[in-house]
C-alpha positions in Angstrom: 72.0 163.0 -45.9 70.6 161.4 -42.3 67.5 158.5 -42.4 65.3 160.0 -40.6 63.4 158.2 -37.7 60.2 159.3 -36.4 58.8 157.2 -33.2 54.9 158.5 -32.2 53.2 157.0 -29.1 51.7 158.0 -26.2 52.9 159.0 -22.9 53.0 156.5 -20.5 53.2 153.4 -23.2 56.1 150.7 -22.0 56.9 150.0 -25.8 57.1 153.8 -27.2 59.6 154.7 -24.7 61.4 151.8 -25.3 61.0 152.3 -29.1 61.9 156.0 -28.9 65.3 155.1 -26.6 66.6 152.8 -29.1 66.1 155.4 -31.7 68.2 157.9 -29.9 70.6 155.8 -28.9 71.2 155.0 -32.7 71.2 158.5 -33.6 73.8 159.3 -30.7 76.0 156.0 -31.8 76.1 157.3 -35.5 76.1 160.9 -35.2 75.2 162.5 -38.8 73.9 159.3 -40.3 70.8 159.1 -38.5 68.4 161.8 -37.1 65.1 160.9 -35.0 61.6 162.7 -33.9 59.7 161.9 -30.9 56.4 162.7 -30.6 54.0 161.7 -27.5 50.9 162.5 -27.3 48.1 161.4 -24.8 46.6 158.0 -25.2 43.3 159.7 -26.5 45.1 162.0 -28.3 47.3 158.8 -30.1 43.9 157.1 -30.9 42.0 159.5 -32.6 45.8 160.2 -34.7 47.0 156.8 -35.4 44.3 156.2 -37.6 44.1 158.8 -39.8 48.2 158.1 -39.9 47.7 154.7 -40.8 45.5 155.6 -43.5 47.7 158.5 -45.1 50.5 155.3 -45.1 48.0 153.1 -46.5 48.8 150.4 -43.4 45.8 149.4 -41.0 48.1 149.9 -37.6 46.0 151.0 -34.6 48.7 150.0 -31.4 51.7 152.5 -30.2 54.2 153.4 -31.0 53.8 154.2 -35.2 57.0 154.3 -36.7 58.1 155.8 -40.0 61.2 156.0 -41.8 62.3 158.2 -44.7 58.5 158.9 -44.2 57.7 155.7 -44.8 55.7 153.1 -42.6 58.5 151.1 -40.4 55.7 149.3 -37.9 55.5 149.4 -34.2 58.4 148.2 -31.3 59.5 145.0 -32.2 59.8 146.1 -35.9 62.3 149.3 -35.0 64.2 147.4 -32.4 64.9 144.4 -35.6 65.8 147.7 -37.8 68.2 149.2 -35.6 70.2 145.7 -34.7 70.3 145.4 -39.0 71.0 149.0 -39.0 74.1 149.0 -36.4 75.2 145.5 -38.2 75.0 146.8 -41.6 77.2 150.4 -40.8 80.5 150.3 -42.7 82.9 149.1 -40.8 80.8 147.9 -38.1 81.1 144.9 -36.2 79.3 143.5 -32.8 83.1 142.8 -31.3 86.0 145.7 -32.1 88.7 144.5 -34.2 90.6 148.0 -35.2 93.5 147.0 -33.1 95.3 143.8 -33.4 95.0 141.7 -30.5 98.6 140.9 -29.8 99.2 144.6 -28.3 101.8 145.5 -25.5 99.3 146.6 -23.3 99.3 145.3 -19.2 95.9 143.3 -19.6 93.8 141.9 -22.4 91.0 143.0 -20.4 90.3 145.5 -17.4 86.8 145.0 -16.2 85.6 148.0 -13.3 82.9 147.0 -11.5 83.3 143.4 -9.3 79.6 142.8 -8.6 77.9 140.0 -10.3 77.8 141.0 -14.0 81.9 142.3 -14.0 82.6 138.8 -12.0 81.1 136.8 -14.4 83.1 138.7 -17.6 86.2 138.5 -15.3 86.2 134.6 -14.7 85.0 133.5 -18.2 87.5 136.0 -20.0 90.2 134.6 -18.2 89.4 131.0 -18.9 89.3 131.8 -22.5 92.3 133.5 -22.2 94.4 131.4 -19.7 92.9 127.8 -19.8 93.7 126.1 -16.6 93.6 129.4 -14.3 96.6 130.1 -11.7 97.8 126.8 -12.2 98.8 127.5 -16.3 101.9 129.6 -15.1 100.6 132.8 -17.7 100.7 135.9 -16.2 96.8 137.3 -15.5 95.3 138.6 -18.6 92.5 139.8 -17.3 92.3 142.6 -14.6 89.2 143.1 -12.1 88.4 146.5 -10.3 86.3 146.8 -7.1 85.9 149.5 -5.1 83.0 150.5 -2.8 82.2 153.9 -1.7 80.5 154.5 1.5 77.0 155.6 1.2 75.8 158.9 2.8 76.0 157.1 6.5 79.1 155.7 5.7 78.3 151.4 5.1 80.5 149.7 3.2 80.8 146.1 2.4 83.1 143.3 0.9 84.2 141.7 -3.1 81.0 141.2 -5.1 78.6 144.0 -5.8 75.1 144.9 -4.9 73.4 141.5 -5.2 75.5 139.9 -2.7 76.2 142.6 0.1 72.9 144.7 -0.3 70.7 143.2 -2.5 69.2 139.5 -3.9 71.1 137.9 -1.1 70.4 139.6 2.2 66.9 140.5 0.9 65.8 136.8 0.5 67.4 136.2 4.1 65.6 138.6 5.7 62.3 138.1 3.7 62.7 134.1 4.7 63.6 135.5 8.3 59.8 137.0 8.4 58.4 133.9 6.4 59.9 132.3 9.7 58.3 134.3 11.9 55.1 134.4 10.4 55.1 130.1 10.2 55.5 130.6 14.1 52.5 132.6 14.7 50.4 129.9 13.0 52.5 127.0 14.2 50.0 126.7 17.1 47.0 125.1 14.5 49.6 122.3 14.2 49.9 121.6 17.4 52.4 123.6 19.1 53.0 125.9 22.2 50.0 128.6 22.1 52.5 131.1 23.2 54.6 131.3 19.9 50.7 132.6 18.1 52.0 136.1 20.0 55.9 136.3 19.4 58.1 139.5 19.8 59.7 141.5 17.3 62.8 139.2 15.6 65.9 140.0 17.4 67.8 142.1 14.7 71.0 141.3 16.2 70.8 138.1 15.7 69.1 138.2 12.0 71.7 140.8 11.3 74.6 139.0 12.7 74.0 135.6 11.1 72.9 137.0 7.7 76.6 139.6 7.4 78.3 136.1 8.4 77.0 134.7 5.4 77.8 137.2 3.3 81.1 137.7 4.7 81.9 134.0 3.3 80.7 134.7 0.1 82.9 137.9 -0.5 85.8 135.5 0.5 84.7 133.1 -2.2 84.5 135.4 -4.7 87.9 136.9 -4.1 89.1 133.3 -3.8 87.7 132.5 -7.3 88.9 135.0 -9.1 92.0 134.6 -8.2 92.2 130.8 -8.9 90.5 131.7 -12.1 93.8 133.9 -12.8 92.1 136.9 -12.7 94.1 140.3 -11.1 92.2 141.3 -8.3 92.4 145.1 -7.3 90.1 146.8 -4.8 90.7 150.3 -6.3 88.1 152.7 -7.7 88.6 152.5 -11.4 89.2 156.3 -13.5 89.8 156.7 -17.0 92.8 159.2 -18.0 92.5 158.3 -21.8 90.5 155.5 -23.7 93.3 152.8 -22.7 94.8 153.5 -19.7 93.0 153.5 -16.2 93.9 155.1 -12.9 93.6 153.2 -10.0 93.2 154.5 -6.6 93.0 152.2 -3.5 91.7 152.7 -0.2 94.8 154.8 1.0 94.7 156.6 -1.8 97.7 155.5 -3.3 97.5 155.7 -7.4 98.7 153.4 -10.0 97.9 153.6 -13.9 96.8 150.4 -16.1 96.3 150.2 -19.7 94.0 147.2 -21.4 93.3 146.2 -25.2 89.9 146.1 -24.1 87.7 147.9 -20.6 84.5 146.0 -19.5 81.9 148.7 -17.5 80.2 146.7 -14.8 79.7 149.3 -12.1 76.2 148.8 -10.9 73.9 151.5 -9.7 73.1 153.4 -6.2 70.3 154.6 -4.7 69.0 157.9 -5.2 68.2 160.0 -2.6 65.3 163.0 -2.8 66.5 166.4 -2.8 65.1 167.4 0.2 66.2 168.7 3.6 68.0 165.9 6.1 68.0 162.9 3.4 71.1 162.2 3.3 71.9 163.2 7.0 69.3 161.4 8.4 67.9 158.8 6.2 69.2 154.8 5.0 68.4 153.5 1.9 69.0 149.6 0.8 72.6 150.3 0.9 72.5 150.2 4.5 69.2 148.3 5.9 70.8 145.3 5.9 73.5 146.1 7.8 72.0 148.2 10.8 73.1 147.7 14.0 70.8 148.3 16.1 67.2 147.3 15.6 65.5 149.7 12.6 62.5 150.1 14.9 59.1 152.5 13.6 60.5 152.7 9.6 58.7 155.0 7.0 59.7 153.7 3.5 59.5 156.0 0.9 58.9 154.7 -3.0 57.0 151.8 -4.0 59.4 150.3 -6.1 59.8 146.5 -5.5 63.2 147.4 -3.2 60.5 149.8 -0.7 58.0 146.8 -0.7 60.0 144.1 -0.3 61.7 145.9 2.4 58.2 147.3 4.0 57.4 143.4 3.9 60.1 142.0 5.6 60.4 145.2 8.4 56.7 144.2 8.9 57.1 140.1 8.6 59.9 140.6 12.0 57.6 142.8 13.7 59.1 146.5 13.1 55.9 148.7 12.5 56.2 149.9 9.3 54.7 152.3 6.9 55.1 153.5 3.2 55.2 156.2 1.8 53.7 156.1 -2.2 53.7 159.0 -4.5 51.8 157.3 -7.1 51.1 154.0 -7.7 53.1 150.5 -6.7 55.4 148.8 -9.0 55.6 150.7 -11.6 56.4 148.7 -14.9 54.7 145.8 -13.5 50.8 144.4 -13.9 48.9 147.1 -12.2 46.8 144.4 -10.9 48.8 141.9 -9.7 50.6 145.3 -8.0 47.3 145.9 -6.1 47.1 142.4 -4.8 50.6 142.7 -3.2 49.3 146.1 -1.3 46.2 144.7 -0.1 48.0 141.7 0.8 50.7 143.8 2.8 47.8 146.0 4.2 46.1 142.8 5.5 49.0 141.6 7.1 50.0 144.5 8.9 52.4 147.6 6.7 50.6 151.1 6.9 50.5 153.0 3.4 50.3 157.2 3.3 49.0 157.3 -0.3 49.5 160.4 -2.8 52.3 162.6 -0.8 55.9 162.8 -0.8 58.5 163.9 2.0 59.3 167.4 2.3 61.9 167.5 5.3 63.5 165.2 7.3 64.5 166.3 10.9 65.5 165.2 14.2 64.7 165.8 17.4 66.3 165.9 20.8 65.0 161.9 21.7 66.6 160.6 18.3 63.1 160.7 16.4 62.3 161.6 13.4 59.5 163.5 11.8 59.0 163.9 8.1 57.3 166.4 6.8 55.0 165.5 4.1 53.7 167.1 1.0 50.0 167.1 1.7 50.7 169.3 4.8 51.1 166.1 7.6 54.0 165.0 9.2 55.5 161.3 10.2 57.2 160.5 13.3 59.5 157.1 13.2 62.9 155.9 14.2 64.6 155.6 10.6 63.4 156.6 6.8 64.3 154.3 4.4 64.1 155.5 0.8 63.6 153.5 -2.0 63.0 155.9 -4.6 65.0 154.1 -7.7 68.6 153.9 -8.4 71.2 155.8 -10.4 74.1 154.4 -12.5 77.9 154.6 -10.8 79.2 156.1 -14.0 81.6 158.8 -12.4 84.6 157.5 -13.8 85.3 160.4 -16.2 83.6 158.6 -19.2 84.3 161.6 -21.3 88.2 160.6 -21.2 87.4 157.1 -23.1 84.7 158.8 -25.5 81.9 157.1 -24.2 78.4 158.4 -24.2 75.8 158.4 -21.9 72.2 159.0 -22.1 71.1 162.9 -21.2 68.9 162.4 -18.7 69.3 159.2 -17.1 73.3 159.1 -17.3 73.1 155.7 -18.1 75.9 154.0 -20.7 74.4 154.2 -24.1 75.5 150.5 -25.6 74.3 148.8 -28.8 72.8 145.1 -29.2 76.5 143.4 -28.1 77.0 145.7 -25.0 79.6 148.0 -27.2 79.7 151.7 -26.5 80.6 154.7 -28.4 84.2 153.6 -28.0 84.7 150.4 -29.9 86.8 148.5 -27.7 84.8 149.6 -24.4 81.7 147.6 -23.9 79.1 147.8 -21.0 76.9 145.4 -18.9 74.4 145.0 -16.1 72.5 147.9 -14.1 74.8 150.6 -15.7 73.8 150.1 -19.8 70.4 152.2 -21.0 67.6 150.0 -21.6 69.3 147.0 -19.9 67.4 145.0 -17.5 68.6 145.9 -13.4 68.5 142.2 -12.5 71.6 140.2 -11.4 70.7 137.0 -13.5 70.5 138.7 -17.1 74.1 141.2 -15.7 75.4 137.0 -14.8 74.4 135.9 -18.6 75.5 139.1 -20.5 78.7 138.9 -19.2 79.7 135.2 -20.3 77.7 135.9 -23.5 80.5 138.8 -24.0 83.3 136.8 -23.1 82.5 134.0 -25.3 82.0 136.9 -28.2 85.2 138.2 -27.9 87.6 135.5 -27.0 86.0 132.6 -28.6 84.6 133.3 -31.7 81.3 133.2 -30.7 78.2 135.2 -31.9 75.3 134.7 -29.4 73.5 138.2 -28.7 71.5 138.6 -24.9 68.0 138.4 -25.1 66.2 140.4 -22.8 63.0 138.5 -24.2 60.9 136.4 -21.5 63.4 137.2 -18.4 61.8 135.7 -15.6 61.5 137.6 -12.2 60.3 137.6 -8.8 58.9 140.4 -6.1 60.2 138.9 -2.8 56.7 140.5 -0.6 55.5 139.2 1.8 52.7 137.4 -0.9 55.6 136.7 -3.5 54.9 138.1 -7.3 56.4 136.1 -10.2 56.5 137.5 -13.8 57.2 136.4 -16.9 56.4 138.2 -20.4 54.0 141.4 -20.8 52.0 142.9 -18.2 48.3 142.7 -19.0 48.5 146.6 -19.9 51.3 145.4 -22.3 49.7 143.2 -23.9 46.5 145.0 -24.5 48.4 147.6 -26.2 50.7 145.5 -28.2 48.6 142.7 -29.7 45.3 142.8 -31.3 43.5 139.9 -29.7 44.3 138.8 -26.4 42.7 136.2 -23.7 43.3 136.0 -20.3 43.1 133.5 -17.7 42.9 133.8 -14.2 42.0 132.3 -10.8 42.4 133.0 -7.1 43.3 130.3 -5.1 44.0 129.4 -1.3 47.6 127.1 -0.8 46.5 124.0 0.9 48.8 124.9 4.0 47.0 128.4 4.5 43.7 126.5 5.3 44.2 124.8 8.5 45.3 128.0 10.2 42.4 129.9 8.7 44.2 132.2 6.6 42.0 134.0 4.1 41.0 132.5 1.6 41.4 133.2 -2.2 44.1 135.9 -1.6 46.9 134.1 -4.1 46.0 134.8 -7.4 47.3 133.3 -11.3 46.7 134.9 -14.9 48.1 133.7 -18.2 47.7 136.1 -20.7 47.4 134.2 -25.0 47.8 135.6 -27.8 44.5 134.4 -29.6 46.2 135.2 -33.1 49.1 132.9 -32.2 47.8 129.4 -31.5 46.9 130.9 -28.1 50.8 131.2 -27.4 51.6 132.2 -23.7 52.6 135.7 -23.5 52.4 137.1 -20.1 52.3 134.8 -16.9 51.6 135.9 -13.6 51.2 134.3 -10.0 50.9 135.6 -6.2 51.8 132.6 -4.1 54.2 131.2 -1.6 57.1 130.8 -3.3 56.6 132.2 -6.3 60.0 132.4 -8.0 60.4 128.5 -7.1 57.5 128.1 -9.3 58.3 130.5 -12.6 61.8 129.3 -13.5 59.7 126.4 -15.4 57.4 128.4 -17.0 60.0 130.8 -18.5 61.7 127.8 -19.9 58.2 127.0 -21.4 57.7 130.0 -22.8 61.2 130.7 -24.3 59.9 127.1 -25.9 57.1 129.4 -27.6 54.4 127.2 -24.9 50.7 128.0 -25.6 48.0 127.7 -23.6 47.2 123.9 -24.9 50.3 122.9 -23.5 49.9 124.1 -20.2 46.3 122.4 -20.4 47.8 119.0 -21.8 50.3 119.2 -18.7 49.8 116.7 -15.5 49.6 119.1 -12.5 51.3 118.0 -8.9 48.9 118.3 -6.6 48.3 119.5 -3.9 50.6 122.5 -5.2 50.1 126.2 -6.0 51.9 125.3 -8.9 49.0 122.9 -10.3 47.1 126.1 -10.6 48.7 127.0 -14.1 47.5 123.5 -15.6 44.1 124.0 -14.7 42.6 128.0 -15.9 39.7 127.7 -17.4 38.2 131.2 -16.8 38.5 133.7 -18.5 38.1 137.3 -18.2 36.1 138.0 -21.1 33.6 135.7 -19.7 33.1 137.8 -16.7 32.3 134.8 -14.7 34.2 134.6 -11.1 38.0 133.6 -10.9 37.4 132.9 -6.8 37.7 129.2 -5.9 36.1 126.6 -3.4 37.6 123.4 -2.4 40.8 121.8 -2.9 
């Protein structure tokens, strides 16, 4: 007979979805054993239920989601994501690293890892210095395999060795962004003394932004190739294709075949971006596949979505002097503060990037001068030189899955994994963009890998946690985040404080910039010594200043330590050692003087 699961929540809530996916994703892992019930309801709805639930339990548990097993009270997220780890631990047979198959085998590699961006790179090299200490030099054949292959997008881009972050993503996004940064330090330069004409500059030549940023990235493929290769890992730039759950067909860029077995297949693919399912996408519009790599200047851009990819992008277009609008369905940054989301648009609003809000493209066509107009929903239409659409991103998962026995989730075709990356198929394991309910950021894809490695060629036990990842919106008015959202916490703990305070960065004052436009909030847990939960800034340089306060919190920092802490001054940075208001005071967070 099955346990049965049942997850209730309302619609919209970060930890009920999250709660309900690990649910399924045991039920799908243990087919039989385990059978689950979702129910989501609105938020009013929820609240006028949850109590009279709680009280038929006899538990006094008012936050989403409510979870029950065998009918009885489980608790909310945190308490079913600790009972499915104990659950998939506990399973007969079970283990975090496959060990149904001896490892002396007679197949061609230890380990076959598909995907070379920076997740599959970082399995590769510290598999193979587990498994061949001292790299090419040690005179053992490779034992570890790595497959890379990139298919051109729609308009046919393709890049080098290394995967998203370093071709089309992280790396030539910060370039670009500091490339507008640059720009923008010009136009103010004059308040420090120099030539009045740079106040009024031209657009950026792309050429030369283009040219100087693919040169850099161009070295950094080579590097990567290079390393792998003295790490004495097999290199292979072939798309990767199961034909059973051992052996792999590889297909290079002539098309020539070749079949590989391995005792053991990493999944490190990555994701691309998704396109709308409209008329002339994909024949007319770019996505960030391809932005980065234009060549010829991107001129008028619409940017559809309001992810962090479209605003980061719509910042940077803007920052070099491309007029620029987006294009937002809904609302910005979805899964991020709401109001620290709002600052951003009013700070890219202020500084120059038009927003169309509540519509969505219809049509994209083209007309006899190269233009295009976009047709909207709300019955309007765009004109512009290029549509960029950054509407979220899919998993690269066609790589007949079915053939190894690995399972996917229904709707979002990610890889269904459990707490130590492991699929459906014991010995294949997954990582980085590709895995359901990961985290898409290069950084935790870097860790996970090593982490996996170290599991399964050295004995070792240490689990990712996606707990307290640090990250960083590279807008033009940089967003760093670490731990809940505001609306996350408000849902999740009982008694919360937060506090906040806009600020102006000493070097915005002498060019008369506005004034109290950065912003900082550190969300406590007033139940928990006033531990930090949530931590928030909008500043220049934002990501230089979170990678502290992650260690911090990881630490379990509370609000008294940041208090007891010596700020640097004059830094935007000193700004987390000195909040003293609060928002249940309802007394102003602007500032005056230094």
């Amino acid at each position: 007979m099955s346990t049965r699961l049942v997850v209730s929540g309302w619609d919209g809530c970060g930890f009920h979805a999250r709660a309900a996916q690990a649910a399924k994703n045991l039920e799908a892992k243990f087919p039989g054993q385990y059978s689950v019930e979702v129910n989501t309801m609105k938020r009013d709805d929820f609240r006028g239920w949850v109590g009279s639930k709680s009280a038929e339990l006899g538990v006094s548990h008012t936050t989403s989601p409510l979870v029950t097993v065998g009918g009885k009270f489980l608790g909310g997220c945190d308490d079913t994501l600790a009972y499915i780890l104990k659950a998939e631990k506990d399973q007969s047979g079970y283990k975090t690293v496959d060990d149904a198959e001896p490892e002396e085998h007679n197949y061609d590699f230890d380990l076959v890892v598909i995907g070379g961006g920076s997740g599959g790179m970082a399995a590769s090299k510290a598999a193979a210095d587990l498994l061949t200490p001292g790299g090419q030099d040690s005179g053992i054949p490779p034992r570890v395999c790595c497959l890379d292959f990139v298919k051109p997008s729609p308009i046919g881009t393709k890049w080098g060795f290394g995967g998203t972050c370093v071709n089309v993503g992280c790396i030539p996004k910060k370039l670009y962004h500091t490339a507008a940064i640059t720009r923008d330090t010009l136009i103010h330069s004059p308040y420090f003394g120099a030539d009045e004409s740079l106040a009024t500059p031209p657009p950026a030549n792309w050429e030369t932004v283009r040219q100087n940023i693919q040169m850099h990235i161009k070295s950094l493929n080579f590097g990567s190739v290079s390393e792998l290769r003295t790490g004495n890992v097999k290199y292979k730039n072939a798309l990767g294709r199961f034909i059973d759950p051992h052996t792999i067909e590889c297909t290079n860029r002539k098309g020539e075949k070749e079949t590989i077995t391995a005792r053991r297949v990493l999944l490190a693919m990555g994701g691309r971006p998704n396109y709308p399912d409209i008329p002339g996408a994909k024949e007319f519009g770019i996505t960030s596949d391809d932005i980065f790599s234009l060549k010829e200047s991107p001129g008028e851009t619409l940017v559809v979505g309001a992810s962090y990819i479209a605003l980061e992008c719509a910042g940077f277009l803007t920052g070099l002097g491309y007029k620029t609008t987006v294009l937002m369905r809904s609302i910005p940054l979805r899964g991020f503060d709401q109001q620290m989301a709002e600052i951003i648009v009013k700070n890219m609003e202020a500084e120059g990037t038009a927003f169309i809000k509540g519509a969505t493209p219809t049509e994209v066509t083209k007309g006899a001068n190269g233009r295009l107009t976009v047709k909207l929903s709300n019955g309007s239409s765009h004109e512009c030189d290029n549509v960029l659409f950054a509407i979220g991103r899919a998993p690269d998962a066609s790589i007949n899955l079915e053939a190894a026995g690995v399972k996917t989730h229904e709707r979002s075709g990610k890889i269904i994994t459990d707490a130590g990356e492991r699929t459906s198929t014991p010995h294949v394991y997954a990582i980085g963009d590709v895995i359901e309910g990961g985290l898409e950021l290069t950084p935790v894809a870097i860790q996970s890998g090593r982490l996996l490695a170290q599991r399964l060629y050295n004995s070792k036990t240490k689990l990712m946690d996606y707990s307290n990842v640090a990250t960083t919106v590279f807008t033009p008015l940089e967003y760093g985040v670490c731990g809940f959202s505001e609306e996350e916490a408000t849902e999740k703990f009982k008694n919360i404080e937060v506090y906040h305070s806009y600020f102006t960065p000493l070097e915005w004052t002498v060019p008369q910039k506005p004034t109290n436009t950065c912003y900082i909030k550190i969300i406590t847990d007033l139940d928990a010594n006033e531990r930090v939960i949530g931590f928030h800034i909008c500043c220049p340089n934002a990501g230089e200043v979170l990678q502290g306060v992650a260690v911090a919190m990881r630490a379990g920092a509370t609000k008294q330590h940041f208090d007891d802490t010596v700020g640097i001054h004059p830094t935007v940075s000193e700004m987390m050692t000195t909040l003293t208001t609060t928002k249940s005071s309802g007394v102003s967070a602007e500032q005056a003087g230094c």
